[in-house]
Each structure stands twice: as C-alpha cells, then as structure tokens.
C-alpha positions as CSV (number, residue, x, y, z in Angstrom):
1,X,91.7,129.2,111.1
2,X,93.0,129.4,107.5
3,X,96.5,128.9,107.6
4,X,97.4,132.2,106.1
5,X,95.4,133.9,109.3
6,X,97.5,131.7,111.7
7,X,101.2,132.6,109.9
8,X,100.4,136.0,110.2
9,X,98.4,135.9,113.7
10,X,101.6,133.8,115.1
11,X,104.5,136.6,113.2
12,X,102.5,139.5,115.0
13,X,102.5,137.8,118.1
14,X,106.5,137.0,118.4
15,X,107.2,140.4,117.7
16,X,104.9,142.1,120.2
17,X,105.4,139.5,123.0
18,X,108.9,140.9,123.7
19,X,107.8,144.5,123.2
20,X,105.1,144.4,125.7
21,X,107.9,144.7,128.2
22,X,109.4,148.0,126.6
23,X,107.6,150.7,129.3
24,X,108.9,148.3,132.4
25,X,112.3,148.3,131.1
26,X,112.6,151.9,129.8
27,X,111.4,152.6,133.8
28,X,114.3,150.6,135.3
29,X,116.9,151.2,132.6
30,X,116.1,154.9,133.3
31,X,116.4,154.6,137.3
32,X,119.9,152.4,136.7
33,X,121.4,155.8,134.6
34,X,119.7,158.4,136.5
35,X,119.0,156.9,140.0
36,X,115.7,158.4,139.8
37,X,112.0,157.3,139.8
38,X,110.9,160.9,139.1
39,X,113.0,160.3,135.8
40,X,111.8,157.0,134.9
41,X,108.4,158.1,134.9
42,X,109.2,161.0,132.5
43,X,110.9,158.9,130.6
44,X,107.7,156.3,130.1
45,X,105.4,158.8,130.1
46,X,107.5,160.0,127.2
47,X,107.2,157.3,125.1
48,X,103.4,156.2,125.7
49,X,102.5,159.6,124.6
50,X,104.2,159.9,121.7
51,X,102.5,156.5,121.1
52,X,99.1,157.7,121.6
53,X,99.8,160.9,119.4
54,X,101.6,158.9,116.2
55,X,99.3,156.3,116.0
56,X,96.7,157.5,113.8
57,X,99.5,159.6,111.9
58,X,101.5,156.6,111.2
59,X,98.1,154.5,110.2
60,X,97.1,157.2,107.8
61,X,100.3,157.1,105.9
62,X,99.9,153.3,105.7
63,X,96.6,153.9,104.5
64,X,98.3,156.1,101.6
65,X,101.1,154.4,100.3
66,X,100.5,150.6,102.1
67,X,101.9,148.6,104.6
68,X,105.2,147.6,103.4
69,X,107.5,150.9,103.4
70,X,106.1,152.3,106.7
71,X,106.1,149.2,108.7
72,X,110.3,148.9,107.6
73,X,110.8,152.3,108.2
74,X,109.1,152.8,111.2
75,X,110.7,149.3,112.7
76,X,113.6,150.5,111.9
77,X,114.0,153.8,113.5
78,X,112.1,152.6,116.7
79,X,114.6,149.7,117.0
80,X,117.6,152.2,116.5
81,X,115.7,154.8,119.0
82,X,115.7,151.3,121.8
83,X,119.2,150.2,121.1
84,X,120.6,154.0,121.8
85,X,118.8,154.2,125.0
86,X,120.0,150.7,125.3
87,X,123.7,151.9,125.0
88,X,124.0,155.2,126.8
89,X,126.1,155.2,129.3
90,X,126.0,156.5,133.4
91,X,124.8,159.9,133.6
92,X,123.8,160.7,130.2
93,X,121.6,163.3,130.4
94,X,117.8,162.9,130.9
95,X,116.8,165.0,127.9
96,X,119.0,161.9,125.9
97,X,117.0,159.5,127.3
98,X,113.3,161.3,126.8
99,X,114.8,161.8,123.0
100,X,115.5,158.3,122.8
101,X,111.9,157.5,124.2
102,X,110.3,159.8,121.9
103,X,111.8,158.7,118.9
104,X,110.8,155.2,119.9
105,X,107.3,155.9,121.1
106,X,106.7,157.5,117.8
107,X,108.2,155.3,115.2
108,X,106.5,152.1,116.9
109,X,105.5,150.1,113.5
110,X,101.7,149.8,113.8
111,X,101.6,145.7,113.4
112,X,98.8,145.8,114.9
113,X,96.4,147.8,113.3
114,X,98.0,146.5,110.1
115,X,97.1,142.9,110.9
116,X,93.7,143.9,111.4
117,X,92.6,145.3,108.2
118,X,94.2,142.1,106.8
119,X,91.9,140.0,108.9
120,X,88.8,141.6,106.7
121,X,90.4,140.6,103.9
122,X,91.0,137.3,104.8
123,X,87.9,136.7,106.8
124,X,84.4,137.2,106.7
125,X,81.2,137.0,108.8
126,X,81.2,135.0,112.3
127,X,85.4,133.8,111.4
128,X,85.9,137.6,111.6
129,X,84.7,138.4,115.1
130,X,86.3,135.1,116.3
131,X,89.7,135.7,115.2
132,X,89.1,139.7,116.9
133,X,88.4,137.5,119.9
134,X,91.2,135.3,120.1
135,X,93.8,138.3,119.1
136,X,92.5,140.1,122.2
137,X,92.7,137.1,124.3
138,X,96.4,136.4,123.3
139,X,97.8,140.0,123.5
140,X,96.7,139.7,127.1
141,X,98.9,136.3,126.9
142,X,102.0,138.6,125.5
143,X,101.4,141.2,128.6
144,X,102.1,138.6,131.0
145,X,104.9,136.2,129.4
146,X,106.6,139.3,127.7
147,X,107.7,141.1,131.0
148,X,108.7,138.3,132.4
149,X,110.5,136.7,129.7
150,X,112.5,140.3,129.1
151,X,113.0,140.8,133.1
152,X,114.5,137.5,133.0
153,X,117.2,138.1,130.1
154,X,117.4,141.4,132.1
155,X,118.6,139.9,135.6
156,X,120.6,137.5,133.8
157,X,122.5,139.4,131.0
158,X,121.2,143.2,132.4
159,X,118.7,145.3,131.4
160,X,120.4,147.3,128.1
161,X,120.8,143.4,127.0
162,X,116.8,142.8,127.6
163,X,116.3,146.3,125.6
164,X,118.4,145.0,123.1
165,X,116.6,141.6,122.5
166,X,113.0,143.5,122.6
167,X,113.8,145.6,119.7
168,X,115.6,142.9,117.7
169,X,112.3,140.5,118.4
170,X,110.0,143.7,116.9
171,X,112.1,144.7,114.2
172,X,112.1,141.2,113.0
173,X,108.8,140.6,113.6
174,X,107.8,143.2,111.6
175,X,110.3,143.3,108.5
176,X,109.1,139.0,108.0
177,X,105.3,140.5,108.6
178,X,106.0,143.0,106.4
179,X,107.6,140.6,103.6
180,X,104.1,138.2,103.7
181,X,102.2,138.3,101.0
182,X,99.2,139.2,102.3
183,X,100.8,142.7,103.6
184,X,102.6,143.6,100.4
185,X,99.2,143.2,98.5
186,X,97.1,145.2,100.6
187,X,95.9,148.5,99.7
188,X,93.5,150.6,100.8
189,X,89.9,150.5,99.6
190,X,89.9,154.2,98.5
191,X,92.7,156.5,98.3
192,X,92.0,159.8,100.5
193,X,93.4,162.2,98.6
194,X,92.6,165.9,99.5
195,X,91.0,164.6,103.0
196,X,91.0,167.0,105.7
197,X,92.9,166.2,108.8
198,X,91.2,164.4,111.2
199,X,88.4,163.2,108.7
200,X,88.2,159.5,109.8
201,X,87.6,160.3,113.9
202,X,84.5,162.1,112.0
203,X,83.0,159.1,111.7
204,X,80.3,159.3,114.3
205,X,80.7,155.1,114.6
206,X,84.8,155.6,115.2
207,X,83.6,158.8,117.7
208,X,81.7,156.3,119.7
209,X,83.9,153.5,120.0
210,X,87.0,156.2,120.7
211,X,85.3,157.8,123.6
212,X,84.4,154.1,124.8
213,X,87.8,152.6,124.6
214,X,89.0,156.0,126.3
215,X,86.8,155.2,128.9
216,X,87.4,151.9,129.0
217,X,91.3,152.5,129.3
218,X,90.5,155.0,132.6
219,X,89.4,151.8,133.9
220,X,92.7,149.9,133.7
221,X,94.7,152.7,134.8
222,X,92.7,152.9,137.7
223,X,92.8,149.3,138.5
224,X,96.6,149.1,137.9
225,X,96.9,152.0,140.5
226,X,94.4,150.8,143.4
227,X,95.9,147.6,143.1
228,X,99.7,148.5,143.8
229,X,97.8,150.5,146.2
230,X,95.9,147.5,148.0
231,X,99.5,145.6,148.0
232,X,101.0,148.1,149.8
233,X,99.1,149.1,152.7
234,X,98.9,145.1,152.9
235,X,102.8,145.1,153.1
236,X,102.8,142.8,150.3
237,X,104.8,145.1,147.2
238,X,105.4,141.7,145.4
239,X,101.9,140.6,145.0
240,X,101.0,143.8,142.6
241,X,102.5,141.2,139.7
242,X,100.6,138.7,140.5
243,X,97.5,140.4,141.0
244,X,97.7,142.0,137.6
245,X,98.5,138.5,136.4
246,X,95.4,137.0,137.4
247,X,93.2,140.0,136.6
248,X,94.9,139.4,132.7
249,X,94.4,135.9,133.0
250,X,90.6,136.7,133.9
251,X,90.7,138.6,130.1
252,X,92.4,135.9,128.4
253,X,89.7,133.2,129.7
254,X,86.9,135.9,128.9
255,X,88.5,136.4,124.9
256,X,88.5,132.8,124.6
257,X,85.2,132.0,125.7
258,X,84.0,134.7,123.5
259,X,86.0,133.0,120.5
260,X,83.8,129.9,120.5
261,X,80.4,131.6,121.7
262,X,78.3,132.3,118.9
263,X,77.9,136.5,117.3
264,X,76.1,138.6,119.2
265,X,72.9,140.0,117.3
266,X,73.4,143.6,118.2
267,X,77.1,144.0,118.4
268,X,76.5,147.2,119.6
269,X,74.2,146.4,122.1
270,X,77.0,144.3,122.9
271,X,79.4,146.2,123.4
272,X,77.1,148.8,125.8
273,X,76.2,145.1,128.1
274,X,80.7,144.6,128.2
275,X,81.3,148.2,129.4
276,X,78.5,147.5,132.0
277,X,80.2,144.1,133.2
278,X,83.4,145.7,132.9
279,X,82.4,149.0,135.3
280,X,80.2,146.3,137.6
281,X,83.1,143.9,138.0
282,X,85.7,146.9,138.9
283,X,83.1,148.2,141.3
284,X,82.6,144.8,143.1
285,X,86.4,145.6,143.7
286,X,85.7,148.3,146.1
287,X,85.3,146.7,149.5
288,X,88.4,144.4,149.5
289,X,91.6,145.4,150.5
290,X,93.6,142.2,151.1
291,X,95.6,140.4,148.1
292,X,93.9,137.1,149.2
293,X,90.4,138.8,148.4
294,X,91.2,140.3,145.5
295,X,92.6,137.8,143.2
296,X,89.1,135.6,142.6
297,X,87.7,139.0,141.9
298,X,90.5,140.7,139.2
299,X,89.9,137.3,137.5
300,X,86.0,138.1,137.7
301,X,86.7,141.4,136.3
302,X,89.1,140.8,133.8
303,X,87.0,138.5,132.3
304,X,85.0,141.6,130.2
305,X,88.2,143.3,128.9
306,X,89.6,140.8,125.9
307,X,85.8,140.6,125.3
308,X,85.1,144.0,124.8
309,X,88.3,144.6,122.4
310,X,87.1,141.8,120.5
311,X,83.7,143.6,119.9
312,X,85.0,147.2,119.6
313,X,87.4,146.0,116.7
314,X,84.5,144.0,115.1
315,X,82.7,147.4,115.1
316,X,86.0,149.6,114.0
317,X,85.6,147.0,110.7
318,X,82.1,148.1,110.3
319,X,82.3,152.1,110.5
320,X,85.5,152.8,109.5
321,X,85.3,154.9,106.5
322,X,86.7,153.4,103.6
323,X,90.2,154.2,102.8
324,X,90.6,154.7,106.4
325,X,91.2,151.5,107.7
326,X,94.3,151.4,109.5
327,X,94.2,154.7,111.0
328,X,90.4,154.2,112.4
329,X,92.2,151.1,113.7
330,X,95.3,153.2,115.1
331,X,92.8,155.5,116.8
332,X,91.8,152.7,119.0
333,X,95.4,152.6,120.7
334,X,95.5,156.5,121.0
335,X,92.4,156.4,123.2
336,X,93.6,153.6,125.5
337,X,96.2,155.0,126.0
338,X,94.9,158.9,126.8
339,X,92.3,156.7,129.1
340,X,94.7,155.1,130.5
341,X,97.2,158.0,131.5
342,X,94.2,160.0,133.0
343,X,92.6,156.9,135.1
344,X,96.2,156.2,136.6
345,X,96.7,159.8,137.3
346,X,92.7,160.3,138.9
347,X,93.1,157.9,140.8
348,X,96.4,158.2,141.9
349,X,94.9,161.7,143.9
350,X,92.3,160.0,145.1
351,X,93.7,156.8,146.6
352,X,95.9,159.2,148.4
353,X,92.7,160.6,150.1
354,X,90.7,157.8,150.3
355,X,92.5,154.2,149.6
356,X,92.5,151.5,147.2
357,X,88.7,151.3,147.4
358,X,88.6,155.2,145.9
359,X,90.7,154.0,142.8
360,X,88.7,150.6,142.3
361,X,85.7,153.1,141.9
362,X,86.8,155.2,140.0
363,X,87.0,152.4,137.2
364,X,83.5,151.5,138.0
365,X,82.2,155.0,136.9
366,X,84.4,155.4,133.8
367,X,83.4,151.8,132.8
368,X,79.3,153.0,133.6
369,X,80.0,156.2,131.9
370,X,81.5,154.1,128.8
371,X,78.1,152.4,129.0
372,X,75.6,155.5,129.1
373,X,77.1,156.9,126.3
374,X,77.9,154.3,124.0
375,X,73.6,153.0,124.7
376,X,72.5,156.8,123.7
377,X,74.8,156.7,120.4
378,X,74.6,152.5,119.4
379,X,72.6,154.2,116.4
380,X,75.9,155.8,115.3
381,X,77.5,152.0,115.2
382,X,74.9,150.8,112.4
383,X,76.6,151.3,109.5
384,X,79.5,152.9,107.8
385,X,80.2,156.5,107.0
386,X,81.5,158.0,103.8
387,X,84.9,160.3,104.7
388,X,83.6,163.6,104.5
389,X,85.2,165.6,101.6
C-alpha cells in the first residue's frame, strides 16, 4: 500500500473507531438523564436519521466547494452538538437532548465518503478494489474495539466523559485528515452547476447499488434484533455482544480474504453471488435458537458483508457521475441506514409473533430480494452515466 494510502487509511480509522460507539452511548447517556428507554430510543433514532438524510446533502456540498471547509465545519458543529449533550444536566428536557442528537447526526463530517474518492485518485485497477476490501474489513474492526474502548472510559470516568473523548477523537481525526495533502487538493472532476436536486441517485448504476445496500442493511437490522432475541429467551442478555462480535469478526475475516483474492471478472455479477451468500447464510440462521449454535454460524454469515461493501464501493467508483463523487458515495450510508431502521423495526413485529427464527428470515428474504434485483439490473452497473442536465 503506498504510504500516502496508509496515512490517510490509518487518520480515518482513529477518528471513526471512537465514534462507532456514539448511538450506544447517546442510548445510555439518554436513560441516565431521563430514566427512560422509550427516550433513548428517540433519542438514537434521532440522530441515525438525520444521518441517513444529511449524507448526500453534506457530500454534494463537498463535491462543490471540496473537502477541506465542510469536513472543519461539519466536525466542528457535530463535536459541539456531542459535548452539549455530554454536559446537560438531570432532567433536561427530552426535546434538548433530540436537538443535541439532531444537530450531531446531521453535521457528522463525511470522512468516509471523502476518503474514498481519494482512493481513485491514488489508486488504480486491482490496488483499488483491494484497498475497498480492507477499509470494509477494518471498519467492522472499529465496530467492535470502539464500543468497547468508549464503554470502558465510560464505567471508569462516566459516560458524558466517554461522549466527551468520542467527539474529541472525530474532530481531530478529521481537522489532521482534513489538513493532508491529498484532501486539500482534491476537487471534483466536474463542477455541477445548475444540477437538479437529486441528479446523481439518477444514475441507474447508483439506483441499483442504493436499493441493494438498502436491502442489504434490512438484513443487519434484522439479525441484530433476532439475535438479542435468541439471547433472551435463552436467559443469556450478555451473550447479544458477543454474538454480534463474532458475527463482525466473520465480516472482517471475509474483507480480508477478499483483499488478497484476485478481481472478480464481473463485479457485478459479483456483487448479485454476495447478496445471495449474504441472504443464504442469514437463512441458515433460522433453525437455531441457542447462543452455543449460533456463534459458528454469525461467523459463517458475516463472512459476505465486508465483502459485499468492498464490491458495492468498487462499483459506486464506476457509475458515479462525474462531479458527483462524494455524494454517490454518501448515498451508500443513507441507504444502510433506511435498511437498517426498517429491518430492525420488521422484524421486531414479527419475532414478537413468531421468535428469533421469524427475524433471522426475514434477513434471508431482504438479502434474496437484494439479489433478484440487482441480477435483472447488473446491465445498469456497466458503465458510468453522464448527470443529467
């Protein structure tokens, strides 16, 4: 990897470890004012949507004026936005805390996207889809050491402390990403001056890999939920972390294993056979109820996810229209995250009516469903689309 890939790839990766933590801590720092759970969840659900609606906002901007002023700006006001919710006291008022969470979900810098479309710029060919790999593989690594490095500064110096050291780790993550180089050079390939709104999820190649990720992202809320659900009827609460542990262990094994395989040669084709081995592995979840039994098999199925990233972001390079880089990009967190809100809450009804094994399928439709649909549009992921005017 060319050093100036691995300075960069290592600055993103500080500053989103701790951050990965953000949504757990907003839930208990919201339950420690409020004493409710009914608040907590408002409060997360707050900030994830106002996540999945800024995104491609914020990466069109960036695709305007460049990376530097709206990755300071936007660090800075989500960091502020943490460290007030941080610092209110007992009983502040829930519509306080959902501003606070707002304000953050919104202004949270895209690093992210940004460090992608620097990755095409620095890398070409086969080096491209490796690095896409091995970025999906180690965000799954930031999932699972970032809540529990954060929980720990949390029972040992409380939880407004462990808020406090999240945004302090992003903002300076992003203000030295954003002082590189490499960021303060980039600029879009094409201005999009006069652009209607909404003209790069007109791409029919973004459509496709939108309404995949969506799908894909109905999958993990699903699993997340049958799982707490398997725990519990087993009378084991405690093992839910685990279990999600080794089920992102499973993806980080699959990323890097994809990293040193050699390029597909139908990427899209590719990407169809992931979404298959991602709704097969989440149905062969169905008939086991017991922690024991499920943890060789969340490592099975996890193995497709970092994979499957690391193909649909070598794909968002190739149809992205240009000039729209970073928000095509941004649009890939949007629909995760809409996914991921409307698996959790479908199967949330249904493992109430039928148990764990009603959530786990759940995933294995929307993962088949990903599949059918990306197979009858992989002609839309051939090549890139002008922006329409």
């Amino acid at each position: 990897m060319p050093r100036p890939v691995l300075r960069l790839f290592a600055i993103t990766i500080v500053a989103r470890t701790p951050f990965a933590a953000v949504g757990l801590l907003l839930i208990i720092r919201t339950k420690e004012l409020t004493g409710s759970y009914a608040a907590s969840g408002l409060v997360a659900g707050a900030a994830s949507i106002a996540i999945a609606i800024s995104s491609p906002w914020v990466g069109r901007v960036v695709d305007r004026r460049g990376q530097t002023l709206v990755l300071r700006v936007a660090s800075t006001l989500c960091a502020a936005a943490i460290v007030t919710f941080a610092l209110l006291p007992d009983g502040a008022p829930l519509a306080a805390l959902v501003a606070c969470a707002l304000v953050a979900g919104a202004a949270t810098p895209p690093i992210g996207a940004c460090m992608k479309t620097l990755y095409s710029t620095l890398l070409e060919g086969d080096a491209l889809r490796r690095i896409y790999a091995l970025e999906s593989a180690a965000l799954e690594l930031t999932y699972i050491i970032g809540p529990v490095l954060m929980l720990a500064i949390a029972s040992a110096a409380g939880t407004a402390i462990a808020l406090i050291a999240s945004a302090a780790f992003l903002s300076a993550g992003t203000l030295v990403f954003s002082a590189t180089r490499e960021s303060r050079g980039w600029r879009s390939a094409e201005r999009l001056e006069g652009e209607r709104r909404g003209a790069v999820l007109r791409s029919p190649g973004l459509q496709t890999i939108v309404i995949a990720l969506g799908l894909a992202g109905a999958t993990f809320g699903a699993v997340e939920v049958a799982v707490a659900a398997a725990c519990q009827a087993a009378g084991a609460k405690g093992a839910t972390g685990v279990l999600l542990a080794v089920w992102g262990l499973g993806s980080m094994l699959g990323g890097l294993a994809a990293a040193r395989s050699r390029a597909p040669a139908d990427t899209a084709r590719w990407l169809a056979l992931l979404l298959a081995a991602l709704g097969l592995g989440d149905l062969a979840l169905v008939p086991f109820a017991s922690p024991a039994a499920l943890a060789p098999m969340l490592l099975v199925a996890g193995a497709a996810i970092a994979p499957l990233f690391g193909t649909a972001y070598t794909l968002v390079d190739r149809v992205a229209p240009a000039g729209g880089e970073t928000e095509a990009f941004a649009w890939m967190t949007t629909a995760i995250g809409i996914g991921l809100a409307c698996g959790s809450a479908l199967a949330g009804t249904l493992v109430d009516a039928g148990g764990p094994g009603a959530g786990f399928a759940t995933a294995a439709a929307a993962g088949l469903v990903a599949c059918a649909i990306t197979s009858a549009r992989r002609a839309s992921l051939a090549s890139p689309a002008p922006l329409p005017a």
